[in-house]
VOPABA-398257 format. One line per 2 residues: their letters; for each residue x, y, z of N, C-alpha, C, O, CB. Coordinates in pm, 1 decimal, m for minus. Glycine has a CB too. Example, Ala and Ser with C-alpha at 12.3 -4.5 7.8 and 13.67 -1.06 7.14 Angstrom:
REM VOPABA-398257
as> 1319.0:m569.0:780.0:1230.0:m450.0:780.0:1320.0:m330.0:780.0:1423.6:m331.9:846.5:1130.8:m447.3:904.6 | 1285.0:m225.0:708.0:1367.0:m106.0:714.0:1290.0:3.0:787.0:1340.9:113.8:803.9:1408.4:m59.8:572.5
//
This chain:
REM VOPABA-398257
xx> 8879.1:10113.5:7253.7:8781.1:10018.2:7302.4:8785.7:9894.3:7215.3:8819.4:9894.8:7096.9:8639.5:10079.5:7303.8 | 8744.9:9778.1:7292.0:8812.7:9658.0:7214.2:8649.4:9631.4:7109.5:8565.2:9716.7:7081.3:8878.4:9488.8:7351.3
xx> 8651.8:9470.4:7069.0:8538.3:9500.4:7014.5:8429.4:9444.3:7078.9:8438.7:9372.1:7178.1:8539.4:9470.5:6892.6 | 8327.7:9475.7:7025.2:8189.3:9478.1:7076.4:8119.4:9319.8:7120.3:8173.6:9228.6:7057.8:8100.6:9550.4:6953.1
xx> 8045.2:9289.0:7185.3:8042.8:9144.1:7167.2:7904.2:9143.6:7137.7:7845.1:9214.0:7219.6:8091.6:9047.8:7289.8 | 7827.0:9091.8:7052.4:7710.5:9046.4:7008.4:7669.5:8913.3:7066.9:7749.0:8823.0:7040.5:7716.2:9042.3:6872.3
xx> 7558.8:8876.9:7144.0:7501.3:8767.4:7110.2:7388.1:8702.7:7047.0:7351.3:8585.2:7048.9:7502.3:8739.1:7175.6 | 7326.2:8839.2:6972.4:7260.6:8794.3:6848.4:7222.8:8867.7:6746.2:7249.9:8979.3:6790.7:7164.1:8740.8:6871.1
xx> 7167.8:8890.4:6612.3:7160.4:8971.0:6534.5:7148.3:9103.3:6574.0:7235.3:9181.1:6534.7:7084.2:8938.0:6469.0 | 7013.2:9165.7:6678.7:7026.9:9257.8:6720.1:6975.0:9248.1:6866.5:6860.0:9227.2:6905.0:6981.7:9339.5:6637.2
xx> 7106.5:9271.7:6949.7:7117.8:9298.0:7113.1:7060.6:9410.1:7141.3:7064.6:9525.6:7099.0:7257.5:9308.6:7174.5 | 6983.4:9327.5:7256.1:6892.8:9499.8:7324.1:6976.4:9493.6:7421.9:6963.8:9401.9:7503.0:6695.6:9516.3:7390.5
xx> 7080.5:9589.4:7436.6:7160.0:9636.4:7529.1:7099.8:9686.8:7686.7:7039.8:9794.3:7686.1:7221.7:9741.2:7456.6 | 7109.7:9632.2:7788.0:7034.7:9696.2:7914.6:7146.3:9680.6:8001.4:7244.9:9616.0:7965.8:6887.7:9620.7:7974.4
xx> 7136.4:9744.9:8132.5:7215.3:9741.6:8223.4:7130.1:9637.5:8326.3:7011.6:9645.2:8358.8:7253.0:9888.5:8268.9 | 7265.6:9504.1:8379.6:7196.5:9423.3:8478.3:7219.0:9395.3:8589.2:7160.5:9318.6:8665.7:7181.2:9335.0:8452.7
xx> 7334.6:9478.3:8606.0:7334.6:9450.7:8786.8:7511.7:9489.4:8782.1:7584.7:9465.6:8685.9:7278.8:9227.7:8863.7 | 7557.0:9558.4:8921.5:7693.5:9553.2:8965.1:7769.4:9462.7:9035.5:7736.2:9444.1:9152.6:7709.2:9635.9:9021.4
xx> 7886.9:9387.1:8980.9:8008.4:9304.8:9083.8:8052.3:9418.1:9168.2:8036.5:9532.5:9125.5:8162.2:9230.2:8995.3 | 8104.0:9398.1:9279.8:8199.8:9497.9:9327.9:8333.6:9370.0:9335.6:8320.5:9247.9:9326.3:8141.5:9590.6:9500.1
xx> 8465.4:9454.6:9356.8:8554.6:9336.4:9345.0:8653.4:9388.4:9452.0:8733.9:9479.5:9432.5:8621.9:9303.6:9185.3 | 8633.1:9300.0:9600.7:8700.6:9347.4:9738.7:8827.0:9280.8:9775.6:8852.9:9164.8:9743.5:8607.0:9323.0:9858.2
xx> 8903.9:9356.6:9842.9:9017.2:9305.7:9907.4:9007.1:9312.9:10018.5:9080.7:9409.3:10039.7:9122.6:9350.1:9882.2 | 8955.4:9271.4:10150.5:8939.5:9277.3:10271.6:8844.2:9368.7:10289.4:8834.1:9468.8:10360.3:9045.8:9296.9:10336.0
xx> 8783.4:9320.8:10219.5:8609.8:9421.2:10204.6:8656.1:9556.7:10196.8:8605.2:9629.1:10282.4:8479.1:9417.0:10364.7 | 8752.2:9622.8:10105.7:8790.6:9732.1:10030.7:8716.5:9733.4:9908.2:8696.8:9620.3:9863.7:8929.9:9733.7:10006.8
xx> 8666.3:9833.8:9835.7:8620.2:9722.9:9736.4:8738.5:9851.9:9637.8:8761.6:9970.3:9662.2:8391.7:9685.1:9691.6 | 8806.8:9731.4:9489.5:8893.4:9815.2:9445.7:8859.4:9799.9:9311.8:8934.2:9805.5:9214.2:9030.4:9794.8:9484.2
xx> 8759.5:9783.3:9315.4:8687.8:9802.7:9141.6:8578.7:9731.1:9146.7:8571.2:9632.3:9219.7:8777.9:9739.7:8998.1 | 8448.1:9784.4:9045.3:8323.2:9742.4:9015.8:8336.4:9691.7:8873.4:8421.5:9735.1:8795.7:8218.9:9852.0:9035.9
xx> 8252.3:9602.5:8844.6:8198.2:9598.7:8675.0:8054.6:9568.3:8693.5:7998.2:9472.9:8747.0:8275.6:9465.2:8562.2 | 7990.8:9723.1:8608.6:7858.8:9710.3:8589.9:7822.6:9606.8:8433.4:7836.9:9630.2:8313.4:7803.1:9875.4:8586.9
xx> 7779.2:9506.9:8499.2:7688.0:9422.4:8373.2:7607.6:9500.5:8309.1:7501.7:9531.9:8363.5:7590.7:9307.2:8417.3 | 7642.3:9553.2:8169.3:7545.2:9579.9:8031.6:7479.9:9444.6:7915.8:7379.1:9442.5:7845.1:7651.8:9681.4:7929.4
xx> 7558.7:9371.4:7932.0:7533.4:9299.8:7802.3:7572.6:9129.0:7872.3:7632.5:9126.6:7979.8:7656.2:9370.7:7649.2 | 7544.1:9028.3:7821.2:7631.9:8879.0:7789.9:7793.3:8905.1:7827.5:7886.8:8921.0:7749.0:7622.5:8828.7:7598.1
xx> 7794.4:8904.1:7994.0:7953.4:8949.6:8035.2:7999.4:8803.9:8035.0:7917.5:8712.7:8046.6:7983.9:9043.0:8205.7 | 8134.2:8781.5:8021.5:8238.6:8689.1:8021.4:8265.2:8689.3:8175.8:8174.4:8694.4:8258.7:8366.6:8730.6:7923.3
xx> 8412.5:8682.8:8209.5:8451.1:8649.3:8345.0:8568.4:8768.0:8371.9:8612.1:8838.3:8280.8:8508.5:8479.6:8357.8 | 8604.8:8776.5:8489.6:8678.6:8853.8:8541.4:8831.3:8778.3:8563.6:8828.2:8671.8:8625.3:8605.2:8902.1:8660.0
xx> 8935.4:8817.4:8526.6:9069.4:8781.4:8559.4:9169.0:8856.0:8692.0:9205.1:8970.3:8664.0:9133.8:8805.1:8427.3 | 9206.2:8814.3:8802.2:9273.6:8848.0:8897.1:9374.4:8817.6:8905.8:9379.9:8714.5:8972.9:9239.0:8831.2:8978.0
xx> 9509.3:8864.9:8859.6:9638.7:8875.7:8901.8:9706.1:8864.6:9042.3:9756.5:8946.1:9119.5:9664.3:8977.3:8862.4 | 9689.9:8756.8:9043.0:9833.5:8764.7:9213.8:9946.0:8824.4:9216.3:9991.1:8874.3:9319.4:9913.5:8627.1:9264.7
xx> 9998.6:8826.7:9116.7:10103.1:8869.5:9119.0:10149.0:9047.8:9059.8:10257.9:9097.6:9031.2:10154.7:8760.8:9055.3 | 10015.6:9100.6:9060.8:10044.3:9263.4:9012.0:9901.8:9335.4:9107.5:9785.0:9301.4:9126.3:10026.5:9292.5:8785.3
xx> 9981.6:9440.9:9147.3:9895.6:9511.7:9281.6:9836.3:9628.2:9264.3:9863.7:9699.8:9168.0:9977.2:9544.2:9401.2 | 9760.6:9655.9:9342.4:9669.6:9787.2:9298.7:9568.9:9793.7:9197.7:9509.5:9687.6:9178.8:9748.0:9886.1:9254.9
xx> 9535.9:9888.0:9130.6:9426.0:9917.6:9040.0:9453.8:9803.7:8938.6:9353.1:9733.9:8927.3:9426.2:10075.7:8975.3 | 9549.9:9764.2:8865.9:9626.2:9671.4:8755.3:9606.4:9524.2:8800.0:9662.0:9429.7:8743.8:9799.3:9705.3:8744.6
xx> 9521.0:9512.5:8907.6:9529.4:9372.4:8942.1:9448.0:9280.4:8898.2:9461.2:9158.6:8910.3:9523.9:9356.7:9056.4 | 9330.0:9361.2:8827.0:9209.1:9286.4:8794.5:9175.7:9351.1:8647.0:9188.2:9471.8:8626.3:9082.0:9306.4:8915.9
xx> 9123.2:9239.3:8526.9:9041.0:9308.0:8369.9:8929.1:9217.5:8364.1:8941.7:9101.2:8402.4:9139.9:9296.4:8195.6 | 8827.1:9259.9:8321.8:8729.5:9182.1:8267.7:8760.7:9115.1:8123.5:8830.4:9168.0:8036.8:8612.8:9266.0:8262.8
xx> 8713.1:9021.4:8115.9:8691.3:8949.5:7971.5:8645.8:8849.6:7944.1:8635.7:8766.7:8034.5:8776.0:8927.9:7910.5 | 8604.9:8819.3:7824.5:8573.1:8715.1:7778.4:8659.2:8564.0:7757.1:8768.4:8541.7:7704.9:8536.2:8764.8:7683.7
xx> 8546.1:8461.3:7829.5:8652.9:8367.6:7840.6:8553.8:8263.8:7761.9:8437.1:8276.4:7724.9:8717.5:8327.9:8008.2 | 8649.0:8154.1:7751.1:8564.4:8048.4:7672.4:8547.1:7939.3:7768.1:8554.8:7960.8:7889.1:8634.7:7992.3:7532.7
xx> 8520.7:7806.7:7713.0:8449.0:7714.7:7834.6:8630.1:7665.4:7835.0:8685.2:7696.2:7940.7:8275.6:7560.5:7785.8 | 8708.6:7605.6:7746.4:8788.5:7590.8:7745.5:8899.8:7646.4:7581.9:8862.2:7679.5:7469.5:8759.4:7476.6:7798.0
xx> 9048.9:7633.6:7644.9:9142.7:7720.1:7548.1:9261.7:7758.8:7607.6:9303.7:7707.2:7711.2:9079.7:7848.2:7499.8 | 9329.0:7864.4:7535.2:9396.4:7956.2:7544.4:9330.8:8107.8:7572.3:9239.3:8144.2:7498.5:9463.5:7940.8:7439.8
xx> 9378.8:8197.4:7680.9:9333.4:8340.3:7640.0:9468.9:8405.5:7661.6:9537.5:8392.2:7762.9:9200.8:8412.8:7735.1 | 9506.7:8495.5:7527.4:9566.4:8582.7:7554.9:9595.1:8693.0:7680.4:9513.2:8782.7:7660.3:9538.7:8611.6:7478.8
xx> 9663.7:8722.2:7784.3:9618.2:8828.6:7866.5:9747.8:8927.4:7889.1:9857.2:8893.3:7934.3:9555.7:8767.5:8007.4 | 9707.8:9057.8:7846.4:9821.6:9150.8:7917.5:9811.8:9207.7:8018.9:9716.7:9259.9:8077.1:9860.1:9244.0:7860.1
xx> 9942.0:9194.0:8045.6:9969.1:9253.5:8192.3:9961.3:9395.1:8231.7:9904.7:9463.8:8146.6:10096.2:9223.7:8229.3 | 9997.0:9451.2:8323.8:10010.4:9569.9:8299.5:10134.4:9621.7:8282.5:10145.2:9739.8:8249.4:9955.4:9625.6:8376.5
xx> 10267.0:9527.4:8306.0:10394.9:9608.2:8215.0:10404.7:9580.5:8087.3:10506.0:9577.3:8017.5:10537.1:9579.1:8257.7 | 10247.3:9551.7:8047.4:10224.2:9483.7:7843.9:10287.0:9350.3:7871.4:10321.6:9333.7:7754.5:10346.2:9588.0:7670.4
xx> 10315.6:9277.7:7911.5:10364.3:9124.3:7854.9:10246.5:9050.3:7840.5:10169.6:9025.4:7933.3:10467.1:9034.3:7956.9 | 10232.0:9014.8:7723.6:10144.1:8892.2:7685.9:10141.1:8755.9:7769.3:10244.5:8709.9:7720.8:10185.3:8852.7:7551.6
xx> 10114.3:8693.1:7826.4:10054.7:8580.4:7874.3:9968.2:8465.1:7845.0:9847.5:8479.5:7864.3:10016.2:8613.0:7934.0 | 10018.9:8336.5:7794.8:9945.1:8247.1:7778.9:9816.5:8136.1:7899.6:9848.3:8021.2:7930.6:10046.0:8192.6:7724.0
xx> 9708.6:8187.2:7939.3:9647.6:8139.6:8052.5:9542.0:7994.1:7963.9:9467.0:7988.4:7866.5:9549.5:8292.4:8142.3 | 9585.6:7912.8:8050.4:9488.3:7787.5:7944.3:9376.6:7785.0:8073.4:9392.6:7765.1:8193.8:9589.1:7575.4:7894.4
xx> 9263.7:7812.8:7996.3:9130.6:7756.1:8041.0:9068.9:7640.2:8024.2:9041.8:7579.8:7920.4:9052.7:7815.7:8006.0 | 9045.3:7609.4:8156.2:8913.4:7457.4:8135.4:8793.7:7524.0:8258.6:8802.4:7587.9:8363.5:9004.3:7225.8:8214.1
xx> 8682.8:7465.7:8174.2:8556.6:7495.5:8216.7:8550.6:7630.5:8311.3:8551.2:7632.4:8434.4:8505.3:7371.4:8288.0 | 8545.2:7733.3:8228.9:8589.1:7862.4:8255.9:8654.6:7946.2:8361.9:8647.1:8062.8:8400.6:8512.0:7907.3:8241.9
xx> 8752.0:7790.2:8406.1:8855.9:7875.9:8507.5:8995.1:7887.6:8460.9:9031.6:7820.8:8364.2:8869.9:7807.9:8652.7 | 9072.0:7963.6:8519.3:9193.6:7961.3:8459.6:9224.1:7870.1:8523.5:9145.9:7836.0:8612.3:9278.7:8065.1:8455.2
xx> 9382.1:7774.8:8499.0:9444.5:7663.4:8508.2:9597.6:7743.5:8550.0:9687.7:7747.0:8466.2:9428.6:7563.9:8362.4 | 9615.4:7808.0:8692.1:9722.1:7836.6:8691.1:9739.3:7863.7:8824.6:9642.9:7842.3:8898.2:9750.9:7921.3:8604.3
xx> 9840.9:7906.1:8871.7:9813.7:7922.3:9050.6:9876.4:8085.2:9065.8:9889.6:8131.1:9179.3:9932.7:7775.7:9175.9 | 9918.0:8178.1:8930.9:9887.0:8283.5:8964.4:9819.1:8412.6:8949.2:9863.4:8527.2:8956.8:9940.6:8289.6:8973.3
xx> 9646.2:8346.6:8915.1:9582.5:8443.2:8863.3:9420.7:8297.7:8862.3:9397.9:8177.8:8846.0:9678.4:8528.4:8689.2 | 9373.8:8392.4:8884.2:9216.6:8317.4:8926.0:9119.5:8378.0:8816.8:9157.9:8473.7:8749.6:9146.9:8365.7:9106.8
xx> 8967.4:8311.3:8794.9:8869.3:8366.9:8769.4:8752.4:8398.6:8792.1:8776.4:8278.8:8806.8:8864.8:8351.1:8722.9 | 8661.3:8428.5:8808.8:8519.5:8410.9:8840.3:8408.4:8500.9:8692.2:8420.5:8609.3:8635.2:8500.4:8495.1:9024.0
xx> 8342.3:8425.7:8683.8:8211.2:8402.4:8569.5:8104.6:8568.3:8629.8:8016.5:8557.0:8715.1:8092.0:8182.6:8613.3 | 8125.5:8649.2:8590.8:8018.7:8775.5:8661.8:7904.4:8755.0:8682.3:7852.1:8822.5:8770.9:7996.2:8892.8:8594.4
xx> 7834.8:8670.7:8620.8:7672.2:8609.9:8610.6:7660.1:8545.1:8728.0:7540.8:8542.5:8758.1:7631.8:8498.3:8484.1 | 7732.5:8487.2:8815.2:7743.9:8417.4:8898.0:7763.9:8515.6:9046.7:7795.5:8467.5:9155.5:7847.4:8325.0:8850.1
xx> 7737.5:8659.8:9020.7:7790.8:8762.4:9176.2:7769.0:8881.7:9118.1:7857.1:8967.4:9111.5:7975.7:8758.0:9245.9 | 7570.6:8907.5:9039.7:7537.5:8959.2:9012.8:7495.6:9053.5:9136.3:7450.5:8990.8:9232.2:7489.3:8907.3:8936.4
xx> 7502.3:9186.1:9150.0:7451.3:9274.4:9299.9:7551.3:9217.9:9403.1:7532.7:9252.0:9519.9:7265.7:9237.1:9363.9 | 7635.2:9151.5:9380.7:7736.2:9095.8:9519.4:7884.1:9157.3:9504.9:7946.8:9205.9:9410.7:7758.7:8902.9:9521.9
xx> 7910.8:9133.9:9637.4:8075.6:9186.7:9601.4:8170.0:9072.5:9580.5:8126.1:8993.6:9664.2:8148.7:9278.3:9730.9 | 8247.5:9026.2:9536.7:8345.4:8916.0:9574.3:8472.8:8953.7:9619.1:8544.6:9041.0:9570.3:8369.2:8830.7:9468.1
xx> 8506.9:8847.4:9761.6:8630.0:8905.3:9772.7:8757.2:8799.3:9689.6:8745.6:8680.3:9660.6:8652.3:8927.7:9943.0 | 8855.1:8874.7:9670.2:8975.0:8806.0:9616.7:9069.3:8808.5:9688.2:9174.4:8754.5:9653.8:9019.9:8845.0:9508.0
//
């Protein structure tokens, strides 16, 4: 498990609501909101269960991302979208109780 994310001395941890994350209103993975979630990353180009990770993103940067045959990936962010045409993002705070499709 990676590490923990704090957003302040001491986090009262609660559960706040489920994304579901659909492919033709399939839905092929959830992330239940516990804490100050980041954004979700979607792969175009890798299929099935491996297509989607949650994480933390910044407003703008670099984020590291592996794939699922492990290759590292340089994705540059501005204003917390990715900047690339094969792999998208969306902010979870933003499709709290909703499904999104991709």
């Amino acid at each position: 498990m990676g590490e923990i994310y704090k957003c302040c001395k001491e986090p009262q941890i609660t559960y706040l609501a489920p994304v579901n994350i659909n492919i033709n209103e399939r839905t092929i993975g959830s992330v239940d909101v516990w804490r100050c979630a980041g954004a979700v990353i979607v792969s175009k180009l890798q299929k099935g269960k491996d297509k989607w990770k949650l994480v933390r993103l910044r407003n703008n940067g670099i984020i590291k991302y592996e794939t699922a045959d492990e290759k590292i990936l340089d994705l540059k962010i501005e204003d917390y979208k990715i900047v690339d045409d094969f792999h998208t993002s969306f902010l979870v705070e933003d499709h709290l109780n909703k499904a999104v499709e991709i």
